[in-house]
Residue frames as a rotation matrix with the C-alpha (Angstrom) as fourth column:
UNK 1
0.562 0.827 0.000 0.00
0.827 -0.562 0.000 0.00
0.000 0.000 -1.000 0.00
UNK 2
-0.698 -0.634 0.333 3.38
0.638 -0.762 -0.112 2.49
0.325 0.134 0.936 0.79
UNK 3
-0.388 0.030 -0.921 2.66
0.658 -0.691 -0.299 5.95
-0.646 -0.722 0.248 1.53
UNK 4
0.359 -0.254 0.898 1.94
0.508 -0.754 -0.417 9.61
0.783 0.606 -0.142 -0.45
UNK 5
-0.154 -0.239 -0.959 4.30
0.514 -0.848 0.128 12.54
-0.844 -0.473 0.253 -0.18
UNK 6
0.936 0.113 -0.334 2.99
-0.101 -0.822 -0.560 15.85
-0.338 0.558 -0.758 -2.54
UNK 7
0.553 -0.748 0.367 6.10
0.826 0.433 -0.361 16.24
0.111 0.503 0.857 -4.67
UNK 8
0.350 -0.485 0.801 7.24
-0.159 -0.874 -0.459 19.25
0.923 0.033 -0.383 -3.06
UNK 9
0.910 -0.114 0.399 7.55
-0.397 0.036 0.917 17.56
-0.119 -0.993 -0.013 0.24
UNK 10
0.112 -0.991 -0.066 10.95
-0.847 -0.061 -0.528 16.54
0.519 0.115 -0.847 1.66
UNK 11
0.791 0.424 0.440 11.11
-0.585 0.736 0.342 13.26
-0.179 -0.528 0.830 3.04
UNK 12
-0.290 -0.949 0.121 14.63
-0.936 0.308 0.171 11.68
-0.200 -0.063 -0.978 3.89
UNK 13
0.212 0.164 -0.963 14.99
-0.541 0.840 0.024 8.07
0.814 0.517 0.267 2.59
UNK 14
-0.836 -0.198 -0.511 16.31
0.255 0.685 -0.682 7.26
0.486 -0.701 -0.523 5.78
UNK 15
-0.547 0.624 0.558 12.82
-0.799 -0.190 -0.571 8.09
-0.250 -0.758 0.602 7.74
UNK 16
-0.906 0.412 -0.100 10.01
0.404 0.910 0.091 5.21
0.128 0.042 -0.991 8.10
UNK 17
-0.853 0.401 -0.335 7.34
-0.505 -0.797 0.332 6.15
-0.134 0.452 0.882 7.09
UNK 18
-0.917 0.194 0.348 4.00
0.033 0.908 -0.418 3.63
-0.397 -0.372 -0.839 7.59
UNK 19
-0.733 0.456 0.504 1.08
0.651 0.257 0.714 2.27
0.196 0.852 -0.485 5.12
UNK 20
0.099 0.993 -0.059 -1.38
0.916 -0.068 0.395 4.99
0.388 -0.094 -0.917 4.45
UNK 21
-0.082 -0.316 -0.945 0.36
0.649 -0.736 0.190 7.89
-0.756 -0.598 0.265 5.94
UNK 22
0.403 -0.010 0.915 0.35
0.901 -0.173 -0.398 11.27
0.162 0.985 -0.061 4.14
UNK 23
-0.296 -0.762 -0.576 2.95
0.777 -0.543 0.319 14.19
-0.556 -0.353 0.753 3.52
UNK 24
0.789 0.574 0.219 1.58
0.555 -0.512 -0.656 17.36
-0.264 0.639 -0.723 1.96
UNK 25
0.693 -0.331 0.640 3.10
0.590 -0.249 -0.768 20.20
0.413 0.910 0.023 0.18
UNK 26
0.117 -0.742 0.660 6.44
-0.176 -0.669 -0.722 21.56
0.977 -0.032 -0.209 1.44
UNK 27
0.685 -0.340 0.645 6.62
-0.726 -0.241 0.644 20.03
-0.064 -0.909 -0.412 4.50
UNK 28
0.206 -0.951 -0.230 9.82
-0.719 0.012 -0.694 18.35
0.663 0.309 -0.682 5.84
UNK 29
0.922 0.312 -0.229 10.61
-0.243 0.927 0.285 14.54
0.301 -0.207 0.931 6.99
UNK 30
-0.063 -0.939 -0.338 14.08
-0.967 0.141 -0.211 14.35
0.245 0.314 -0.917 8.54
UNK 31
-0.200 -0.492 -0.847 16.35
-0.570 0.762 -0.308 11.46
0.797 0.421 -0.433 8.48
UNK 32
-0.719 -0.002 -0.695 15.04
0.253 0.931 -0.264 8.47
0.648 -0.366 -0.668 11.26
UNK 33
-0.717 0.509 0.477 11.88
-0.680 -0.663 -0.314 9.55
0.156 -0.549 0.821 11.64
UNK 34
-0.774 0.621 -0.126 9.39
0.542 0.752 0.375 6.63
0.328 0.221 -0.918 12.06
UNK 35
-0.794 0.602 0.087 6.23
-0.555 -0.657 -0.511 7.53
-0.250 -0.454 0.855 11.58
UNK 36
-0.642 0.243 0.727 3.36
-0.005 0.947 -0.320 5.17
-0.767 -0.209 -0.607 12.20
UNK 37
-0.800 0.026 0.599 0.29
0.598 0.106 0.794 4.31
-0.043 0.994 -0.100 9.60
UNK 38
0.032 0.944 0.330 -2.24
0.932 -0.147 0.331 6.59
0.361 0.297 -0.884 8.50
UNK 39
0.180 0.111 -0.977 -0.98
0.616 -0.788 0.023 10.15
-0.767 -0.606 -0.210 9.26
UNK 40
0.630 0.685 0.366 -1.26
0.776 -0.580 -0.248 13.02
0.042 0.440 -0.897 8.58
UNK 41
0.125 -0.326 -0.937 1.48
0.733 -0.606 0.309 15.84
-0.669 -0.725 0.163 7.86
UNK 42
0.701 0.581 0.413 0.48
0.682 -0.376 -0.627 18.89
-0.209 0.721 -0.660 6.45
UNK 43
0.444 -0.259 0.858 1.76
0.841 -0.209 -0.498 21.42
0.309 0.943 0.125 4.71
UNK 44
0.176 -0.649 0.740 5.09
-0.468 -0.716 -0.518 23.21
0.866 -0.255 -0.430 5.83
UNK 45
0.883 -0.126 0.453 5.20
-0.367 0.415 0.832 20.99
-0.293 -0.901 0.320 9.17
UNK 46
0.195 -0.979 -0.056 8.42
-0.843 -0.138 -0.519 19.94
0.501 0.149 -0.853 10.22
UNK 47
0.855 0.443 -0.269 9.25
-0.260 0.815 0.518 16.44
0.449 -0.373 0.812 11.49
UNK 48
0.603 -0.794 -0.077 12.56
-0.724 -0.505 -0.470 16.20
0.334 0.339 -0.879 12.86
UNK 49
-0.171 -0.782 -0.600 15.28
-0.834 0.439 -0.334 13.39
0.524 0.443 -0.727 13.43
UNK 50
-0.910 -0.142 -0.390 14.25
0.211 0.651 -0.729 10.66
0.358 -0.745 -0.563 15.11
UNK 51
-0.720 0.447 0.530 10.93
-0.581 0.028 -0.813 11.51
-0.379 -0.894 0.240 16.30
UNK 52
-0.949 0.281 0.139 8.52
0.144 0.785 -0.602 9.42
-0.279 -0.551 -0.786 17.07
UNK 53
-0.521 0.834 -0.182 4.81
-0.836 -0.456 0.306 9.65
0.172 0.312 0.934 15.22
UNK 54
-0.486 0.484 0.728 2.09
0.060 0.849 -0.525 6.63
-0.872 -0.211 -0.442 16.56
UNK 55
-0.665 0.442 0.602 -0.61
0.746 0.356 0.563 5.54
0.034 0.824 -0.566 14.17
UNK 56
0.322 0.867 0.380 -3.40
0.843 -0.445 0.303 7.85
0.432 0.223 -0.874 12.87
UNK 57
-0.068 -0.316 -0.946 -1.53
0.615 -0.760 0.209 11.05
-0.785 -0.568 0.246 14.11
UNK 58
0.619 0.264 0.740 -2.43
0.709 -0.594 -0.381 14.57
0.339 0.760 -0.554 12.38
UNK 59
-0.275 -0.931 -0.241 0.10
0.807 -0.360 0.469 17.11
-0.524 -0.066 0.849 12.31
UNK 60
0.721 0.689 0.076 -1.29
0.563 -0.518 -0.644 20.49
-0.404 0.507 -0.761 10.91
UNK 61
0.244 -0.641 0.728 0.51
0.493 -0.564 -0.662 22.86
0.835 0.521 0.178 8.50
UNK 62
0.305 -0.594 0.744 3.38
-0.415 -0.786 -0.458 24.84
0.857 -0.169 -0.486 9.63
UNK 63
0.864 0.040 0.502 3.44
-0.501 -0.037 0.865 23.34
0.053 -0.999 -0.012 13.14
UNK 64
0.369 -0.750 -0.549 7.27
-0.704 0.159 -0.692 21.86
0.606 0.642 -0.470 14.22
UNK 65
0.966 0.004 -0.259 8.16
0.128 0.861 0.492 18.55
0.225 -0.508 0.831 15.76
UNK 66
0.145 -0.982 -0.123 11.51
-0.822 -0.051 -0.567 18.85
0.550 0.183 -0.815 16.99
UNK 67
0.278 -0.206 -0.938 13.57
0.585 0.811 -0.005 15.41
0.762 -0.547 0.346 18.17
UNK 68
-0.974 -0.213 -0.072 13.24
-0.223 0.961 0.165 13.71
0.034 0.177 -0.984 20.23
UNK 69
-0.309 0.933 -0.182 9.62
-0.949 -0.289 0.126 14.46
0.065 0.212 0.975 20.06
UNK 70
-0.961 0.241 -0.137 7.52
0.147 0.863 0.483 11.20
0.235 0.444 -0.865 20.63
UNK 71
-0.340 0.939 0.053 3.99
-0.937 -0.343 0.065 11.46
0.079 -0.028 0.996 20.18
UNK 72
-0.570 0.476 0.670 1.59
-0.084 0.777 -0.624 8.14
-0.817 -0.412 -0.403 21.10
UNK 73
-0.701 0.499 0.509 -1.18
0.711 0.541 0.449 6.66
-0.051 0.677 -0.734 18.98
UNK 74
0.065 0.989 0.132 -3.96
0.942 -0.105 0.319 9.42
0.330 0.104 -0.938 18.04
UNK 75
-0.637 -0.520 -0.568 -2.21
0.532 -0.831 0.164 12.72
-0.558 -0.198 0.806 18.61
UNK 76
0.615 0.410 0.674 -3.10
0.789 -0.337 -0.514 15.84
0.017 0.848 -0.530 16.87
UNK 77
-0.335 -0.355 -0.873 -1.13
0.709 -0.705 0.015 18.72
-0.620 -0.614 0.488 16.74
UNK 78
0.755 0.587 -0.291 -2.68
0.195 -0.626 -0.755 22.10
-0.625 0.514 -0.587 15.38
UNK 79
0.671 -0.335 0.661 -1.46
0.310 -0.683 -0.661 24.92
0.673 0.649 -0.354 13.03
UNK 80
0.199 -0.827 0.525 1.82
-0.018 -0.539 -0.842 26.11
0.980 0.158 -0.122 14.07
UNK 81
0.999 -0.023 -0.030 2.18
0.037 0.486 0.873 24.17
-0.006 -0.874 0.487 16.96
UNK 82
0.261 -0.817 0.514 5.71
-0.790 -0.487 -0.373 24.34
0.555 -0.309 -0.773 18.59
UNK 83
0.892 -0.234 -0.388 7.68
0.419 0.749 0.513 21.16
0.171 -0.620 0.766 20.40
UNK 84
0.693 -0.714 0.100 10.44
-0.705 -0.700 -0.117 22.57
0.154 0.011 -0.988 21.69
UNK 85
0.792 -0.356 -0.496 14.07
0.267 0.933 -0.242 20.69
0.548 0.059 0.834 22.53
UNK 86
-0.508 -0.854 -0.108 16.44
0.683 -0.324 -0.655 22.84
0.524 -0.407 0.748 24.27
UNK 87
0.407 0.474 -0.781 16.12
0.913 -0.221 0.342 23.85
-0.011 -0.852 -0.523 27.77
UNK 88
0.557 0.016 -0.831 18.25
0.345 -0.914 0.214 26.66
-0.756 -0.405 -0.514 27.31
UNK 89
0.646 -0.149 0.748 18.89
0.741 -0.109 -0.662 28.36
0.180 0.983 0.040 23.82
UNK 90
0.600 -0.013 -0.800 21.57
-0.007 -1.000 0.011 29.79
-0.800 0.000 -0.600 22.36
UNK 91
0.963 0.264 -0.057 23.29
-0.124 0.245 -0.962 30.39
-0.240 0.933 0.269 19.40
UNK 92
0.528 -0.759 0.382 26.58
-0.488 -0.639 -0.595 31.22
0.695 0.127 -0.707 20.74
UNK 93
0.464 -0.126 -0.877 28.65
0.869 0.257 0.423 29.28
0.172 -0.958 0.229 23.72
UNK 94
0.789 0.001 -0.614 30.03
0.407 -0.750 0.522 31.66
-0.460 -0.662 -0.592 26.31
UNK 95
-0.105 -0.894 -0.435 33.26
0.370 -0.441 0.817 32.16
-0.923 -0.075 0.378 24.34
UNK 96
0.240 0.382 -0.893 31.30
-0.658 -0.612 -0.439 33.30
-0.714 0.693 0.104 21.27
UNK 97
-0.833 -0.517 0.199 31.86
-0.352 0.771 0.531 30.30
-0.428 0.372 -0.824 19.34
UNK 98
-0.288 0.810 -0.511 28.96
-0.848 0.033 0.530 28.99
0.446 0.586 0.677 17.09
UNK 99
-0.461 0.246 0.853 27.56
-0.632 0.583 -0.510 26.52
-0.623 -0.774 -0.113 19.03
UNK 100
-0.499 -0.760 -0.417 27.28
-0.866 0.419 0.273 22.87
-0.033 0.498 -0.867 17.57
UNK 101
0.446 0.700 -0.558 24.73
-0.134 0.668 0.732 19.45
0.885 -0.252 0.391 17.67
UNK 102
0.170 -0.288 -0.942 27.19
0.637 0.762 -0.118 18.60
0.752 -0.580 0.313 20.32
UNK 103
-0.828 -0.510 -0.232 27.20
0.260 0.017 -0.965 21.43
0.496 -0.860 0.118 22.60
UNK 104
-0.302 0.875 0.379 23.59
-0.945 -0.222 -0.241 21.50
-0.127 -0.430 0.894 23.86
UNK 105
-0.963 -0.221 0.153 21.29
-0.258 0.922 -0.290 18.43
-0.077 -0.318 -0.945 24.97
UNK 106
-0.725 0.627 -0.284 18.45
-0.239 0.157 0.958 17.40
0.645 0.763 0.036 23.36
UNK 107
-0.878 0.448 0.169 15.22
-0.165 0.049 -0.985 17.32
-0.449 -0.893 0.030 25.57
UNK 108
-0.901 0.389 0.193 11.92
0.257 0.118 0.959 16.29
0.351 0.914 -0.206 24.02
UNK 109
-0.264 0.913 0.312 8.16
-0.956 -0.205 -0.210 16.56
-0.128 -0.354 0.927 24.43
UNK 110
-0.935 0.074 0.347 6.21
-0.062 0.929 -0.365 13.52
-0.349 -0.363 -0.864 25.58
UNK 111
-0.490 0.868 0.079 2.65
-0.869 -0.480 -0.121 13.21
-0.067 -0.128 0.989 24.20
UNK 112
-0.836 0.098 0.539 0.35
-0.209 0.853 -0.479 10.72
-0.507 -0.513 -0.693 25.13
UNK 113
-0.547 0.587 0.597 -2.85
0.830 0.284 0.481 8.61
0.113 0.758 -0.642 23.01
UNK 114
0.249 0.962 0.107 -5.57
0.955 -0.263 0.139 10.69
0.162 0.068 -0.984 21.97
UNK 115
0.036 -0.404 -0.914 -3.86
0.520 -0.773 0.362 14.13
-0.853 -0.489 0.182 23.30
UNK 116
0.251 -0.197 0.948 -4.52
0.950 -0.136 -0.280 17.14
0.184 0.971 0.153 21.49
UNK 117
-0.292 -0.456 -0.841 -2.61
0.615 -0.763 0.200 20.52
-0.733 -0.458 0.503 21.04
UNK 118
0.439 0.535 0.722 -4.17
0.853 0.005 -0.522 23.24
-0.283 0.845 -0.454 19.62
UNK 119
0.669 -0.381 0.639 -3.02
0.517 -0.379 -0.767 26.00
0.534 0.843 -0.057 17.21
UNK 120
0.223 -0.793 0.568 0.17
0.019 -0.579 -0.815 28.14
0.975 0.192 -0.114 18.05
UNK 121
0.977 -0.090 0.193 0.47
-0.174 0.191 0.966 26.39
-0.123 -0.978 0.171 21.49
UNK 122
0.327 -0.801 -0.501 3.75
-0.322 0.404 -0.856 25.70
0.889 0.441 -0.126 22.25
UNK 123
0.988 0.150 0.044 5.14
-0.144 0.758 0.636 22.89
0.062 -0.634 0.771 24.51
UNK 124
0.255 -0.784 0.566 8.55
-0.857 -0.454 -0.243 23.80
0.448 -0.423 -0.788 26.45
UNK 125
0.668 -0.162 -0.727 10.18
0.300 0.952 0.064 20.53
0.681 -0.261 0.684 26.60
UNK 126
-0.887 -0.147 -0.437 11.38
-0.218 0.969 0.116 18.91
0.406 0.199 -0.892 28.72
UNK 127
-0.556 0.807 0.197 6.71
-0.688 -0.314 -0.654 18.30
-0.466 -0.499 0.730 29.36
UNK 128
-0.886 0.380 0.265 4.34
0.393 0.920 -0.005 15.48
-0.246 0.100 -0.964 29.07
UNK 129
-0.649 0.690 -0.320 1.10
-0.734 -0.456 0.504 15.79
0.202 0.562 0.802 27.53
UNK 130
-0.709 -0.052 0.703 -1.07
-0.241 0.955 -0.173 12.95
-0.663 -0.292 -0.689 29.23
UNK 131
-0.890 0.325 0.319 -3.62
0.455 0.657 0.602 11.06
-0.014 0.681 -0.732 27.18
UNK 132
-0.216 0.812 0.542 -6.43
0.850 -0.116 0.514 12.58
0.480 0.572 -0.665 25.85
UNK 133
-0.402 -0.121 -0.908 -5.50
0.349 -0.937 -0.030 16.31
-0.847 -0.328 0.419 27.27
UNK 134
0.536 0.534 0.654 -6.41
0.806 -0.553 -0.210 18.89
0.249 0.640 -0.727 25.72
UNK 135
-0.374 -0.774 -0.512 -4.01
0.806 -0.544 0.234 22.17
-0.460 -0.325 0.827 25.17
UNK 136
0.472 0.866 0.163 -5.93
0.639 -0.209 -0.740 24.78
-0.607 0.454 -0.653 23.92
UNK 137
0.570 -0.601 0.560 -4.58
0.758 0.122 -0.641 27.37
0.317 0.790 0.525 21.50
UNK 138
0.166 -0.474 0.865 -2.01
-0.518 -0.788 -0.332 30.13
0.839 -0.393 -0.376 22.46
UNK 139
0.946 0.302 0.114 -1.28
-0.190 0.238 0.953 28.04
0.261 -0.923 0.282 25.37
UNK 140
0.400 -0.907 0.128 2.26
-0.755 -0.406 -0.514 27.54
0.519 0.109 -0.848 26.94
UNK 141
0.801 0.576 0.163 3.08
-0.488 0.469 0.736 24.72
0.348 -0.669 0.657 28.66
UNK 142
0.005 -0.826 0.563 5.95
-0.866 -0.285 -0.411 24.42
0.500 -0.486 -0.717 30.89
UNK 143
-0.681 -0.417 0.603 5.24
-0.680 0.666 -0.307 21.28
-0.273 -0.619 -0.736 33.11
UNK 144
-0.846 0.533 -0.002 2.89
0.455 0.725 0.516 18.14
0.276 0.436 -0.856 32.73
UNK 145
-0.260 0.962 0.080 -0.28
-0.820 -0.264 0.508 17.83
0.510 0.067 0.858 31.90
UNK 146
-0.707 -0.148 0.691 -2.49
-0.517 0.775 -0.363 15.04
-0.482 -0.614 -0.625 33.18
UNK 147
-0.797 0.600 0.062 -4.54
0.431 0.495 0.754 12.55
0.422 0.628 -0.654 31.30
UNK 148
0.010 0.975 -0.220 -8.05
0.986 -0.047 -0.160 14.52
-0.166 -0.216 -0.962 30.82
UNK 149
-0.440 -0.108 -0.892 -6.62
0.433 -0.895 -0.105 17.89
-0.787 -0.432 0.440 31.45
UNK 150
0.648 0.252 0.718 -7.97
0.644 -0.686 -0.340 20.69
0.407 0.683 -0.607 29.71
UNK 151
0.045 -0.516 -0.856 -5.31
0.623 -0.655 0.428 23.39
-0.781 -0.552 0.291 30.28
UNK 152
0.688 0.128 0.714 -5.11
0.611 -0.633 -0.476 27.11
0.391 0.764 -0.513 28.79
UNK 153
0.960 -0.082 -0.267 -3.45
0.092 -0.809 0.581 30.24
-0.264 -0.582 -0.769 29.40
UNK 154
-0.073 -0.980 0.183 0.54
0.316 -0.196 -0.928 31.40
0.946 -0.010 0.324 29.43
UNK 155
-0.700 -0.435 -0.567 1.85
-0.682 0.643 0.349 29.96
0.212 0.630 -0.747 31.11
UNK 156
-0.415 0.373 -0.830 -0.59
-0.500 0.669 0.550 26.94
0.760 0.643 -0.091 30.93
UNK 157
-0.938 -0.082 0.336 -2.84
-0.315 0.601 -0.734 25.71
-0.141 -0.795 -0.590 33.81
UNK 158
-0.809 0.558 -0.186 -5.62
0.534 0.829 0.166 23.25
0.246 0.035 -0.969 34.49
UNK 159
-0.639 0.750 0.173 -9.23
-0.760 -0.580 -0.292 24.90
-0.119 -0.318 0.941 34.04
UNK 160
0.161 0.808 0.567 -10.88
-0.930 0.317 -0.188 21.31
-0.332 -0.497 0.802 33.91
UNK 161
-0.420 -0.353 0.836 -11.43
-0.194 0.935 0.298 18.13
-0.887 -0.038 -0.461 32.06
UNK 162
0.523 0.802 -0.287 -12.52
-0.800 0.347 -0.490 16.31
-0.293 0.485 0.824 29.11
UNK 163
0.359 0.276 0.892 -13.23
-0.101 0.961 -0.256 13.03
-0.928 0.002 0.373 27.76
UNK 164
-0.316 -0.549 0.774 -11.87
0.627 0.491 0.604 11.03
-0.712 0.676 0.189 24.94
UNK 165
0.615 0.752 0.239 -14.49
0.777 -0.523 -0.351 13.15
-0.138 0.402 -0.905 22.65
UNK 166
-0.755 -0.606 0.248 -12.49
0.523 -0.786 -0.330 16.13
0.395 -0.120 0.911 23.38
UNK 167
-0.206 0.225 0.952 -15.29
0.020 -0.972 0.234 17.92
0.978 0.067 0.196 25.16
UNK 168
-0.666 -0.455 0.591 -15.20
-0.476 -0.352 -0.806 19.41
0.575 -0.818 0.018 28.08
UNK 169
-0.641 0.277 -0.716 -16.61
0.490 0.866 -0.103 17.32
0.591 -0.417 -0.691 31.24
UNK 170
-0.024 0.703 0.711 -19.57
-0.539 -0.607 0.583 18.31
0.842 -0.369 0.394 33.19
UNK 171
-0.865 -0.403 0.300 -20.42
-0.484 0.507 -0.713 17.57
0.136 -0.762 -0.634 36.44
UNK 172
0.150 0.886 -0.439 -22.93
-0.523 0.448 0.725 15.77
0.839 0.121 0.531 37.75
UNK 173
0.857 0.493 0.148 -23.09
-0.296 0.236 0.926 14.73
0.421 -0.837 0.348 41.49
UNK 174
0.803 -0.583 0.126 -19.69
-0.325 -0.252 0.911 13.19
-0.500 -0.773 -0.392 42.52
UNK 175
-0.036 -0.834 0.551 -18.42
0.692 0.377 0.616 12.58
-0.721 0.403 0.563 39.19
UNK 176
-0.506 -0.667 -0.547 -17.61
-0.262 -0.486 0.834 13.58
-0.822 0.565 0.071 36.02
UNK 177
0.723 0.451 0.523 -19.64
0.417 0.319 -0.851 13.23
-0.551 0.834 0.042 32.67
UNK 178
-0.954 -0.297 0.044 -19.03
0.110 -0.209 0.972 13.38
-0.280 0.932 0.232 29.08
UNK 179
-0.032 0.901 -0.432 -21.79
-0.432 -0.402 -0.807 15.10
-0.901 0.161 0.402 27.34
UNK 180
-0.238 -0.150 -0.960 -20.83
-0.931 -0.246 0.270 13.36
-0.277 0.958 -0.081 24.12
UNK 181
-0.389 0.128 -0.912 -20.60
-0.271 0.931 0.247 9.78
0.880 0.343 -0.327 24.88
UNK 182
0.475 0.745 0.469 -21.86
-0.718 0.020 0.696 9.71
0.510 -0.667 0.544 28.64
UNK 183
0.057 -0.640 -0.766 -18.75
0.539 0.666 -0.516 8.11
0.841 -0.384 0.383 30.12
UNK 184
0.949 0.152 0.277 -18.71
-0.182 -0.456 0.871 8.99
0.259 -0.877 -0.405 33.78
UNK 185
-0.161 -0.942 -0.294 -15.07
0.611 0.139 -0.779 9.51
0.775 -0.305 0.553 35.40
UNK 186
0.886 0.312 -0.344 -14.11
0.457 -0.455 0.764 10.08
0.082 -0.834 -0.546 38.97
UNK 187
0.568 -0.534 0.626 -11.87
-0.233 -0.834 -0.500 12.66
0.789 0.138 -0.598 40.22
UNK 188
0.870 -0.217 -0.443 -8.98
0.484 0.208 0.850 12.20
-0.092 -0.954 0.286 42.96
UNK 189
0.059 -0.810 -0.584 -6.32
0.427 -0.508 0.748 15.42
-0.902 -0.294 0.316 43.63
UNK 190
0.170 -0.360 -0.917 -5.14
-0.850 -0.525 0.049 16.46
-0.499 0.771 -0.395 40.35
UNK 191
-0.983 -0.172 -0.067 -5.84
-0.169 0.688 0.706 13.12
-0.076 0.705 -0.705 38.40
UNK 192
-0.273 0.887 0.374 -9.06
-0.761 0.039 -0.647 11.55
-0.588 -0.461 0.664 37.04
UNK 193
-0.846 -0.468 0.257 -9.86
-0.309 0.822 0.479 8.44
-0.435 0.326 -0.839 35.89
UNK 194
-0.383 0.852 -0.356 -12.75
-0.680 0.001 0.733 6.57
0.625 0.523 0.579 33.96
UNK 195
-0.227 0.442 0.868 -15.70
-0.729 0.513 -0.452 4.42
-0.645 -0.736 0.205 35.51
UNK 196
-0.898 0.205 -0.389 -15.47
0.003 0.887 0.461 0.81
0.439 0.413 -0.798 34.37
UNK 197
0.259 0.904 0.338 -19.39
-0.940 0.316 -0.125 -0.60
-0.220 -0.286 0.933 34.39
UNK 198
-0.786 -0.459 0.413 -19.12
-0.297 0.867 0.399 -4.11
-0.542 0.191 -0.818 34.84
């Protein structure tokens, strides 16, 4: 079955690339990326050495993966999202030297299944994204998230929850709904979890 990449797209021969996946116009695949099947990376997005793309991940124009970036199954990241990789930038070392792959230390972003980040957020590695968060857009985010979060703001904090759905959780006596699918999840500290029905 193989992939498509747009014929303006760059895509290193050494990246892995999985059945169904697609690369639009002008964006840029470096060299050992593995990306799983059926994504999605639009146009201008940047993918970069070595990271790490599960299945069915969407990747919106312009937005940039830097390594070591790994992203879980079912990601999204908006428009001109931002992974960052270096705790402290610069372009120079102290003796004014141009500064080299080797004299700074790669840090990545973590994002868990289902987790999505939306437009021009940007995610200040080294920072987890748990599963099925939610980052809205313009958001900063400096430390973890937790599976469920909804977090906004600069820099980035927890104004609630939502469900797999992505929308936002309602209460409803001492748990949690989804208004979409009517899973019910309970809360404990700064974590929440789903209710199994047997």
């Amino acid at each position: 079955m193989g992939y498509f990449a747009a014929p303006s797209a760059d895509v290193d021969e050494r990246a892995t690339i999985g059945d169904g996946s697609k690369v639009w116009h002008l964006a840029q695949v470096r060299e050992d990326a593995d990306l799983g099947e059926n994504c999605v990376i639009g146009r201008g997005a940047y993918i970069g050495t070595g990271v790490h793309l599960g299945d069915n991940c969407k990747v919106q124009n312009y937005a940039l993966v830097y390594e070591p970036a790994y992203l879980d199954d079912g990601v999204f990241i908006g428009p001109a999202v931002v992974l960052t990789n270096d705790t402290y930038p610069r372009a120079i070392n102290p003796d004014g030297s141009l500064k080299s792959g080797d004299d700074w230390e790669l840090v990545g972003v973590t994002i868990k299944q289902g987790a999505a980040i939306g437009a021009r957020a940007v995610c200040v590695a080294p920072v987890t994204i748990g599963a099925w968060a939610t980052v809205a857009a313009g958001a900063v985010v400096v430390k973890d998230v937790p599976d469920h979060a909804l977090v906004v703001g600069v820099p980035a904090r927890r104004v609630g929850w939502v469900g797999r759905a992505g929308h936002p959780l309602e209460r409803e006596g001492g748990q949690w709904v989804c208004p979409a699918t009517g899973q019910r999840y309970e809360e404990s500290g700064d974590t929440i979890r789903e209710v199994v029905t047997p």
